[in-house]
N, C-alpha and C positions, 0 to 999 in steps of 0.2 A: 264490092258491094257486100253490107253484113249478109250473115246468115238469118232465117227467119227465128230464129231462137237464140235464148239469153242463156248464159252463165250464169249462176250464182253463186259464191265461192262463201259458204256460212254455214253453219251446225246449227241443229235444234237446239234451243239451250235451254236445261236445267240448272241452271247453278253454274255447274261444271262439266265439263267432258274432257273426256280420255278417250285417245284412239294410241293406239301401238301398232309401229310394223313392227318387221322382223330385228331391226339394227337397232332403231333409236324411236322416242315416244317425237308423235306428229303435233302433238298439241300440249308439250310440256308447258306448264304456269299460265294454261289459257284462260283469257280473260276477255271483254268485250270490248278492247281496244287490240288492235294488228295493230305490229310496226312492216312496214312496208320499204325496202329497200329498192329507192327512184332512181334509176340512171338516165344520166343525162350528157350532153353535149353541152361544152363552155366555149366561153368565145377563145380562150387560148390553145384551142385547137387538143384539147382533153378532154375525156370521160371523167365526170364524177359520178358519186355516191350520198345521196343523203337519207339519212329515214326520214319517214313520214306516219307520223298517227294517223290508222284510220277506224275510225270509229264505227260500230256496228248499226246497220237499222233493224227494227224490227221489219218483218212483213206480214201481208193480213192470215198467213196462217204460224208465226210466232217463228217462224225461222229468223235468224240471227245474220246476216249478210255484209258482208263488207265490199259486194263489187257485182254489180246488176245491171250489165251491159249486151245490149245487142254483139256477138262474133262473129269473125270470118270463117276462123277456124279452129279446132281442137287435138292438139298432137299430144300424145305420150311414149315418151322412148327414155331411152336410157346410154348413158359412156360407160365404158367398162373401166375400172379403177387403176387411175397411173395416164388417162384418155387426157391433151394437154389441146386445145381450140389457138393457134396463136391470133395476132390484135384481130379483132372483126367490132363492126358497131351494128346494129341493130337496124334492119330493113323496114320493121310494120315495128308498131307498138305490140309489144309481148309482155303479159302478165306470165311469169315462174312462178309454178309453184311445187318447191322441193319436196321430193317423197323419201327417198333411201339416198344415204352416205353425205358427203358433203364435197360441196362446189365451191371453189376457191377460184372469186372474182377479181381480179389486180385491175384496177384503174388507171388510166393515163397518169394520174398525179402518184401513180407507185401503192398508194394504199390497198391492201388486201382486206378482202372479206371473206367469211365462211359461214356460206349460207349452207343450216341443217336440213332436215324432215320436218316441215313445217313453215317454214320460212317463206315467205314471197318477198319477188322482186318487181319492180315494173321498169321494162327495158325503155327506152325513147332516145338510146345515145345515139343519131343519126349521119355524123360526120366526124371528120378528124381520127386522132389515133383509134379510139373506142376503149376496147376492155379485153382480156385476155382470159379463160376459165380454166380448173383442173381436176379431174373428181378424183377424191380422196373417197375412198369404200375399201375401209378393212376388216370392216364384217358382214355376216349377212351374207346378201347373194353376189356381194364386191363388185356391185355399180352402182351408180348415181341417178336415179330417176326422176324426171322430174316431168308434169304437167305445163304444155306450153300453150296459152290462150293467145293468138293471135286476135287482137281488137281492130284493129284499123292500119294503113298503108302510112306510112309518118311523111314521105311525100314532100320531104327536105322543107316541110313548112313551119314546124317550132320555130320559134326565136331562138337565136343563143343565148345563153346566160353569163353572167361574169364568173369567173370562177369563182370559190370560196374564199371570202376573207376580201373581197376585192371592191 
């Protein structure tokens, strides 16, 4: 069951904003569109990856939002650098969202990703091989931090999809 309160993952905006950790800027070239990196489950039994635009809404007091959902739950933790996750696919639907170092996502289909400080992901890969992760932190406090918003139980109910190109 969600929790009684929402997420909102969005900046006041001026213009522009800048935020800085300690390793890398969280909001390099921000603009009022995310790209949003969607994992998913395909029917040949692989994890992809696509982006996805998402476009910002306002709200009635000017906040800038890109994801305004009821939660189950809120986690923040960190892998220490060189920390390797082997295949797993994704139990609830989980929004990442990267803070320090960077996460090297390998896909069923082989392709890698490296998601920074700033980056989101939205997890939904629920079956088959899944995805494999590795944090990469060679500076700063030399982990990988990331924000993980538990939305909802995925409950082996998505469709599958075809894979890419198919």
């Amino acid at each position: 069951m969600a929790a009684a309160f929402a997420v909102a993952v969005g900046v006041y905006f001026t213009g522009m904003a800048t935020a800085r950790a300690e390793a890398d800027s969280l909001m390099e070239d921000f603009g009022e569109i995310l790209t949003m990196y969607h994992m998913y489950s395909a029917s040949d039994g692989k994890s992809y990856i696509e982006e996805m635009p998402v476009p910002a809404a306002r709200t009635p007091f000017n906040l800038m939002t890109y994801f305004n959902r009821p939660v189950q739950k809120v986690t923040i933790g960190y892998w220490p650098d060189g920390e390797e996750n082997t295949w797993h696919y994704a139990g609830h639907t989980n929004l990442l969202i990267y803070m320090q170092g960077t996460q090297i996502l390998t896909t069923g289909d082989g392709k890698e990703y490296h998601l920074k400080p700033g980056m989101v992901a939205l997890a939904e890969d629920w079956t088959g091989l899944g995805h494999t992760n590795r944090c990469v932190a060679k500076t700063g406090k030399k982990v990988c931090m990331l924000i993980q918003v538990t939305v909802d139980d995925l409950e082996r109910k998505l469709p599958l999809r075809p894979p890419p190109g198919k």
